[in-house]
Backbone as a ProteinNet text record, in pm:
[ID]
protein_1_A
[PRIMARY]
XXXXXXXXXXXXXXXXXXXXXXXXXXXXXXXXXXXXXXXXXXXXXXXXXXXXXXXXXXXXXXXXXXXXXXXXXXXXXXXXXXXXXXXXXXXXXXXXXXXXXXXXXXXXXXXXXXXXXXXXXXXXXXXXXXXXXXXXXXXXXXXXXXXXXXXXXXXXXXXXXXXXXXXXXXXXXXXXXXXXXXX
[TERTIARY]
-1140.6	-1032	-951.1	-855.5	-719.5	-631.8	-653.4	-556	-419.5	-327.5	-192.5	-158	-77.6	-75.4	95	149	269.7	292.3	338.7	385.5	534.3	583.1	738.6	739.9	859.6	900.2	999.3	988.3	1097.8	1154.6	1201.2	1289.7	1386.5	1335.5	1390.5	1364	1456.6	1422.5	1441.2	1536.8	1525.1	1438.4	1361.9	1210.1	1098.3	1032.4	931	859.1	717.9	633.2	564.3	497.1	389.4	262.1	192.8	34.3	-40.8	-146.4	-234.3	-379.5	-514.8	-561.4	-701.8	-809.5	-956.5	-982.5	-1124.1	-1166.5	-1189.4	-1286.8	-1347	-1284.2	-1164.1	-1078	-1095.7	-1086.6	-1097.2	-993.3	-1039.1	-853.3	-843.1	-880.6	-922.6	-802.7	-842.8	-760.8	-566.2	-602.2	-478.1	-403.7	-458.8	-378.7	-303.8	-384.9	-335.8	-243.1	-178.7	-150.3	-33.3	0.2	69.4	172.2	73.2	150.3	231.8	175	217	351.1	316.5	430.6	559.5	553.2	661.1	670.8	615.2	689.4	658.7	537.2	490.1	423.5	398.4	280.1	173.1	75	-48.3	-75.2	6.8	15.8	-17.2	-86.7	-128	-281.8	-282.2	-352.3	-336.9	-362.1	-332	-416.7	-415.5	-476.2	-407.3	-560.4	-516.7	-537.3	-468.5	-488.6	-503.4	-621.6	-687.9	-607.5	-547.8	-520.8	-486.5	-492.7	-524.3	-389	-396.6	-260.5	-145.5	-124.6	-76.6	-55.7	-63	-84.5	-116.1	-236.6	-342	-404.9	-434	-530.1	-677.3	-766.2	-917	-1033.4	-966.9	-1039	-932.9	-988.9	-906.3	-977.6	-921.6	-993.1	-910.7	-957	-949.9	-929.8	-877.4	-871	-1007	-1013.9	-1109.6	-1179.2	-1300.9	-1347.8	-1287.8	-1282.7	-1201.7	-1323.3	-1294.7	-1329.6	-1271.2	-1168.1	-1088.3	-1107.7	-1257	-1282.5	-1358.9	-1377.7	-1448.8	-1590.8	-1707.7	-1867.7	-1888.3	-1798.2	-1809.4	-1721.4	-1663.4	-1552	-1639.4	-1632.9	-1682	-1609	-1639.7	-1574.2	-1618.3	-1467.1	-1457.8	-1376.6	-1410.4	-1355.1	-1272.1	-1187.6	-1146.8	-1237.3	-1299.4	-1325.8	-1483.3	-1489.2	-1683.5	-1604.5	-1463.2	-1411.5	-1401	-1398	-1293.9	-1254.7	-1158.2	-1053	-1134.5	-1251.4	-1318.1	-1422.6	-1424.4	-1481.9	-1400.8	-1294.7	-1174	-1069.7	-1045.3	-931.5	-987.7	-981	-1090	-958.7	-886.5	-853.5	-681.4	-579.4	-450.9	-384.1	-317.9	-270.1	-289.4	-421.5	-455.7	-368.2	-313.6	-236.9	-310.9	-252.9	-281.3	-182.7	-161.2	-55.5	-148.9	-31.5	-85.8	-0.8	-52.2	30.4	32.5	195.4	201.4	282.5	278.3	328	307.3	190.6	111.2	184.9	282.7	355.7	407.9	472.3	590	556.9	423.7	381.5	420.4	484.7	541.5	424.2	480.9	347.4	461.1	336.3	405.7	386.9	407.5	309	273.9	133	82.6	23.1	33.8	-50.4	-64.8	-189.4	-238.1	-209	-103.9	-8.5	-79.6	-177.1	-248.3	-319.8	-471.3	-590	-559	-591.6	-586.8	-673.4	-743.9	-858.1	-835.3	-953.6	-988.5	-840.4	-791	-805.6	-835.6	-899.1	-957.4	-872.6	-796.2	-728.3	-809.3	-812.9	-895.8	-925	-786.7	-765	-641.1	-623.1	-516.4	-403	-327.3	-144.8	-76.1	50.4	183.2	287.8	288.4	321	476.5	524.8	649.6	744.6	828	896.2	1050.2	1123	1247.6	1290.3	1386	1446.8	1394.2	1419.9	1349	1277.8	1174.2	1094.2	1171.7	1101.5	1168.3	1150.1	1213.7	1218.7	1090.3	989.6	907.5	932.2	922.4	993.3	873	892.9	776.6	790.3	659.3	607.8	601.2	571.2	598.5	696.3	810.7	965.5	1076.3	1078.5	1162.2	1154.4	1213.5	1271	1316.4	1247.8	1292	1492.1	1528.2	1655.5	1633.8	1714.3	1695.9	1794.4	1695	1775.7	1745.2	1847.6	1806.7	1645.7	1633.6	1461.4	1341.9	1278.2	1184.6	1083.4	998.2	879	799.1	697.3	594.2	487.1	371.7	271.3	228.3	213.2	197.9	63.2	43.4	-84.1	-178.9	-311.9	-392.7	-479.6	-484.5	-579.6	-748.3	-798.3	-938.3	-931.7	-836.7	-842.8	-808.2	-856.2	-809	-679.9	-638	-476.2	-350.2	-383	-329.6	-238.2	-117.4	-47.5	45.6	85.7	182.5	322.4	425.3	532.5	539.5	615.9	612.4	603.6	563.3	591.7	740	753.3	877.8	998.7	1009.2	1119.9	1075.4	939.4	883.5	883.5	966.3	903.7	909.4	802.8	814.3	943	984	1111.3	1226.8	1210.7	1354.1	1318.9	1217.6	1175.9	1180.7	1277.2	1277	1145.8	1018.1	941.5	945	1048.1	1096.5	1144.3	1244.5	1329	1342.5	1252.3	1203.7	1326.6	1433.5	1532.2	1523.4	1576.8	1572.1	1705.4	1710.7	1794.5	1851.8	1996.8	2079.6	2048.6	1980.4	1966.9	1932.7
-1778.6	-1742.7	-1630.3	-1610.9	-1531.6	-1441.7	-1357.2	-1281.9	-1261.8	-1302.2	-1291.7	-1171.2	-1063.9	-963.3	-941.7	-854.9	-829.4	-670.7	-656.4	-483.2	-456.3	-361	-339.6	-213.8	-110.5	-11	-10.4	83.9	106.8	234.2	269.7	348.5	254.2	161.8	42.7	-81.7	-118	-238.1	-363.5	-328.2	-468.5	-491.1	-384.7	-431.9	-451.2	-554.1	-647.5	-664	-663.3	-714.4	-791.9	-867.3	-976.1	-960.4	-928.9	-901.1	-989.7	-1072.8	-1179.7	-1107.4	-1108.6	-1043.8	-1117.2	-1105.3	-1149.1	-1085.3	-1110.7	-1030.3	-917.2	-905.7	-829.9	-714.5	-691.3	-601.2	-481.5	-398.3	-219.2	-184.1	-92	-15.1	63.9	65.2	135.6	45.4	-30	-140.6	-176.3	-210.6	-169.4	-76.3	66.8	152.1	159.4	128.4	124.3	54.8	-98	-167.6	-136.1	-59.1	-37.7	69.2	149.1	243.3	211.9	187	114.1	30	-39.6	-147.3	-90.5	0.2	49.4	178.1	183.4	339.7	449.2	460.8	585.6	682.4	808.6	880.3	927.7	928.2	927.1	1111.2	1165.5	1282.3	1256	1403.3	1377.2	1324.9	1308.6	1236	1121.6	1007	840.7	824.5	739.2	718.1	555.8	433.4	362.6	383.9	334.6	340.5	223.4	168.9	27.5	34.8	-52.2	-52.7	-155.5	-151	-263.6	-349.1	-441.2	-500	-378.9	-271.3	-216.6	-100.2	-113.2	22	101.2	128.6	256.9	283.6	372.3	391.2	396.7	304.4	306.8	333	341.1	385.5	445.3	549.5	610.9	536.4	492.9	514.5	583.4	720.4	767.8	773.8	839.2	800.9	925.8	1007.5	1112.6	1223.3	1230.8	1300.7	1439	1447.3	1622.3	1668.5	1779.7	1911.8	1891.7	1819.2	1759.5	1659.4	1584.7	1506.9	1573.8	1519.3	1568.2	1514.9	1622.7	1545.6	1396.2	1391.1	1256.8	1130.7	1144.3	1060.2	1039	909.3	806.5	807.8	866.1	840.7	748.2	721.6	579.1	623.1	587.5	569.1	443.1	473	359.1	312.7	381.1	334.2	205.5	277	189.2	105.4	81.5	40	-78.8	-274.3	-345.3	-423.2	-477.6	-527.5	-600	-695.4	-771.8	-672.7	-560.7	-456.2	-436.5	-448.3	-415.1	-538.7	-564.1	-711.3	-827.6	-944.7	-1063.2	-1156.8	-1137.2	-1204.9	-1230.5	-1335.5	-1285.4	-1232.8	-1151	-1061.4	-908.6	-872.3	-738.7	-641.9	-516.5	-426.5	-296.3	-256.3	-165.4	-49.6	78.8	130.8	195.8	196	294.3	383.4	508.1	655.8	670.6	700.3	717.9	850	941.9	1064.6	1117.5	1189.5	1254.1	1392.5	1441	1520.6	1561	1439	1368.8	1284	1203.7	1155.9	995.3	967.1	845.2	763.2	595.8	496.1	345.1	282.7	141.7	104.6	-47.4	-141.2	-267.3	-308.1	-384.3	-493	-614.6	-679.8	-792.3	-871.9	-975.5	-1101.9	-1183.1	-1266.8	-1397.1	-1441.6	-1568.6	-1521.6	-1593	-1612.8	-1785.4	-1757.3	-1906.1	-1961	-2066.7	-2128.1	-2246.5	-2203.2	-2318.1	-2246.3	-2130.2	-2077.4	-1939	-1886.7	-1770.4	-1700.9	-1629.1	-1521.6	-1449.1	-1358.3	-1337	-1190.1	-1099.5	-1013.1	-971.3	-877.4	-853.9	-800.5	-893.6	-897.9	-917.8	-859.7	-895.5	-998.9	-1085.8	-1236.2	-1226.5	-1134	-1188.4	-1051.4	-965.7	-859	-902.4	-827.4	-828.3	-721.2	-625.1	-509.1	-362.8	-268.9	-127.9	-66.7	-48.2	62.4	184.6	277.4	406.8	468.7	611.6	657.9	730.8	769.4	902.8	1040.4	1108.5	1211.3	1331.3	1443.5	1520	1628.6	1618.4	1631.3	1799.2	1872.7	2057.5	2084.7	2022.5	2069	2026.6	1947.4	1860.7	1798.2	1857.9	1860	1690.6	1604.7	1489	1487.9	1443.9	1414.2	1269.7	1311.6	1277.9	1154.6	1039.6	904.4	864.2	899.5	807.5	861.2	989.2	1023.8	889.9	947.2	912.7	901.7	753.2	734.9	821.2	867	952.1	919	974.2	953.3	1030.6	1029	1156.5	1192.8	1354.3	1423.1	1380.3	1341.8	1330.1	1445.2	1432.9	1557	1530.7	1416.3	1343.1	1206.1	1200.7	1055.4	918.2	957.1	817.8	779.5	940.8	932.4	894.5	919.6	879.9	717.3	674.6	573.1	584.4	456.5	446.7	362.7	388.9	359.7	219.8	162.7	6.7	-51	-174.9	-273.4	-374	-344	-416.8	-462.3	-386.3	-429.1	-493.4	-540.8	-650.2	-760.6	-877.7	-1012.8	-1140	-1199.5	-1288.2	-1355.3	-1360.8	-1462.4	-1414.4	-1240.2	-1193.7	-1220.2	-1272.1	-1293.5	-1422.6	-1479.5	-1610.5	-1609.9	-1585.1	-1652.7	-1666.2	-1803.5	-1876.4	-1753.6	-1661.5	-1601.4	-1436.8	-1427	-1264.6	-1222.6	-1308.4	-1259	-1203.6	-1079.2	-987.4	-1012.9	-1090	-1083.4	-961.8	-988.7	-873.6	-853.9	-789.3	-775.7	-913.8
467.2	378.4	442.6	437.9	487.5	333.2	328.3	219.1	332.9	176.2	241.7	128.9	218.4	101.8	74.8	1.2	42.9	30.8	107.6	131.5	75.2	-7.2	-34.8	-61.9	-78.9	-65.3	-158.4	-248.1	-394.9	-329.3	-198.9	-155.2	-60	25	96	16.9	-49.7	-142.9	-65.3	53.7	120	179.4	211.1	296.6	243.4	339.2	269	418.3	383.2	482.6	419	513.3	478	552.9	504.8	589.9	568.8	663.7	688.3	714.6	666.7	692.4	655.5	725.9	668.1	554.3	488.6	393.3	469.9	519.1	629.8	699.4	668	734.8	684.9	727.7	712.8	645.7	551.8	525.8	633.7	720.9	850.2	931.3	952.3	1042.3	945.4	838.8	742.3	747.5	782.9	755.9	898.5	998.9	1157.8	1148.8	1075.5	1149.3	1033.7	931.6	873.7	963.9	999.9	1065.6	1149	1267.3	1374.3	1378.9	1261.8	1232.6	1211.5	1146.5	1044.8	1141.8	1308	1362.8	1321.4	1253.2	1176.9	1249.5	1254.4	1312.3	1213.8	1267.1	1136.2	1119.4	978.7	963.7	788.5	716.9	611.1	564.7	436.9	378.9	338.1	417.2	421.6	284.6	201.7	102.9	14.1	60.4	-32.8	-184.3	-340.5	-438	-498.9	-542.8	-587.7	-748.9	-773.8	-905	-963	-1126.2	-1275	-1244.7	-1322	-1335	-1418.3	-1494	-1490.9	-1376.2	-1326.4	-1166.2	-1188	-1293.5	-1336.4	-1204.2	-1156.9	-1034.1	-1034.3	-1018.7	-1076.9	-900.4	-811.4	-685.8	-578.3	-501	-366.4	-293.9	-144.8	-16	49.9	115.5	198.5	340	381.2	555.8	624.6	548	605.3	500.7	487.7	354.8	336.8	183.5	189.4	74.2	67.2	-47.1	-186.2	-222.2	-323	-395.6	-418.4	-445.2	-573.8	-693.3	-808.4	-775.5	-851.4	-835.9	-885.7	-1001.5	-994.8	-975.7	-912.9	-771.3	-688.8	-641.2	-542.5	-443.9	-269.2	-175.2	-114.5	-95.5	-18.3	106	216.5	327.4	412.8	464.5	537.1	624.8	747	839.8	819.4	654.5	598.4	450.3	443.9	343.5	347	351.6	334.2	263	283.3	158.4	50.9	122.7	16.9	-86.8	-75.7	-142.5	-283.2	-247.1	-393.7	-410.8	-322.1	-333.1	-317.1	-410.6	-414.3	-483.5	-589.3	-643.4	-644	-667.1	-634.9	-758.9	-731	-840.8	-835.2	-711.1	-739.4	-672.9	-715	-640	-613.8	-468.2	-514.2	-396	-354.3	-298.9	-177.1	-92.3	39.9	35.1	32.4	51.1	219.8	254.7	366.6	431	274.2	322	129.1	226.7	85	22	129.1	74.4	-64.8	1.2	-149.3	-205	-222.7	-276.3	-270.5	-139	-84.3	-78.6	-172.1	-113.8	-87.6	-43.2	-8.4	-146.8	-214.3	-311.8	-277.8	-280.8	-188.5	-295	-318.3	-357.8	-319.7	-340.6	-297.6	-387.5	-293.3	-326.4	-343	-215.5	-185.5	-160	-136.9	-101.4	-32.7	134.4	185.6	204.2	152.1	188.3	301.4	391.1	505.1	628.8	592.2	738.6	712.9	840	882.8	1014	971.4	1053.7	1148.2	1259.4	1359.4	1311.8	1318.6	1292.8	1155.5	1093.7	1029.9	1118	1066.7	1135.1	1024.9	1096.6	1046.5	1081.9	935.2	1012.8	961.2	862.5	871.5	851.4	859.9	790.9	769.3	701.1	643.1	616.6	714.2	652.2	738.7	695.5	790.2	663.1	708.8	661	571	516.3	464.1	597	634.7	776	716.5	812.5	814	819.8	681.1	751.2	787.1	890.2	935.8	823.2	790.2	628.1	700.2	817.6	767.3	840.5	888.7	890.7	840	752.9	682.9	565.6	468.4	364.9	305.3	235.6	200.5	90.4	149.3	76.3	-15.8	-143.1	-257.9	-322.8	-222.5	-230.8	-370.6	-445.6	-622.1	-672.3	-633.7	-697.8	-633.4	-519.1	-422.7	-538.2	-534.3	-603.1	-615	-689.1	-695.4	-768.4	-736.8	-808.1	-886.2	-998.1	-1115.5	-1074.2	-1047.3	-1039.9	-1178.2	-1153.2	-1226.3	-1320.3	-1407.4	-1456.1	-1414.6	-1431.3	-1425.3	-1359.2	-1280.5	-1188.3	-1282	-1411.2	-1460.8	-1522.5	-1550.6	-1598.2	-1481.2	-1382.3	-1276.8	-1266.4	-1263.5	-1286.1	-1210.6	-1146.2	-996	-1063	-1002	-1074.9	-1107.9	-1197	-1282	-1158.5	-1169	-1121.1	-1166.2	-1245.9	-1312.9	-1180.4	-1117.4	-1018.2	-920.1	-917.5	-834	-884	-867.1	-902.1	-824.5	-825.4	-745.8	-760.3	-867.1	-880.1	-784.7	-770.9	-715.1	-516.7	-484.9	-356.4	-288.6	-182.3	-142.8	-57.3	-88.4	13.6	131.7	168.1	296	365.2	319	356.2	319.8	270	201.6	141.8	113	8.3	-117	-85.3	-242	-296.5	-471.2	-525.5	-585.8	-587.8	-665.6	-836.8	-871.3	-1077.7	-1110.3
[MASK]
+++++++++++++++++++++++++++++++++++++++++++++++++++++++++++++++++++++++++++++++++++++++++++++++++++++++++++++++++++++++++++++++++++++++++++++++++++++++++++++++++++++++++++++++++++++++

């Protein structure tokens, strides 16, 4: 089986990735190939966020253990993390923070599950559009395209909620053609 995922950006609305990936894959290997892809340098606290069909946040994985974790928070790591650990079914979302600063994430969810093929490695099989730029999170100041997504600080981890999904729909996406419709 092959998860096909989709990656998008509510700061770059025209961009869209498409990720192909085993179960078996690392958020370890995810977060690399995110980076990479998109021209990033790996600065911060990388952090995937596993979440409900409403985009409640119900698990972190981590890129590297911190002091910031509550006694009873479960760390999870990338490098001992993978996808078939939290993502099994299609429909599930969940976000990669890629500049913990500002609280910048991708939104990622798992579109297909392919049965009867098996991908080697996780790749990127299709993109559409540029990335948000990276900006270097201790000399530079983010400018304030239409209020940059954020993730509301949690009091106890479970209040924690990632912005709607509402402006995602499959309907507004050509598939074939990763076309984002206008409204």
């Amino acid at each position: 089986m092959t998860h096909r995922l989709l990656l998008f950006s509510e700061e770059e609305t025209n961009f869209v990735m498409e990720i192909l990936a085993p179960p078996t894959t690392t958020f370890l290997e995810l977060h690399r190939l995110i980076l990479d892809s998109c021209g990033y340098r790996e600065e911060g606290d990388h952090t995937f966020l596993i979440c409900n069909e409403n985009w409640k946040v119900k698990e972190k994985i981590r890129l590297r253990s911190t002091d910031t974790i509550g006694y009873d928070e479960d760390l999870y790591l990338m490098d001992r993390t993978t996808l078939e650990d939290f993502i099994e079914e299609e429909g599930h979302h969940m976000a990669y923070v890629y500049d913990s600063s500002a609280k910048r994430t991708f939104i990622i969810e798992l579109v297909e599950n392919i049965f009867g093929e098996t991908a080697d490695k996780v790749s990127v099989s299709r993109q559409k559009g540029l990335p948000p730029v990276q900006f270097n999170i201790s000399n530079t100041e983010i400018p304030d395209k239409n209020a940059s997504p954020s993730i509301p600080a949690a009091e106890d981890g479970d209040d924690e909620v990632l912005p709607s999904d509402e402006d995602f729909s499959e309907e507004e996406i050509d598939m074939d053609g990763f076309e984002v419709s206008e409204g």
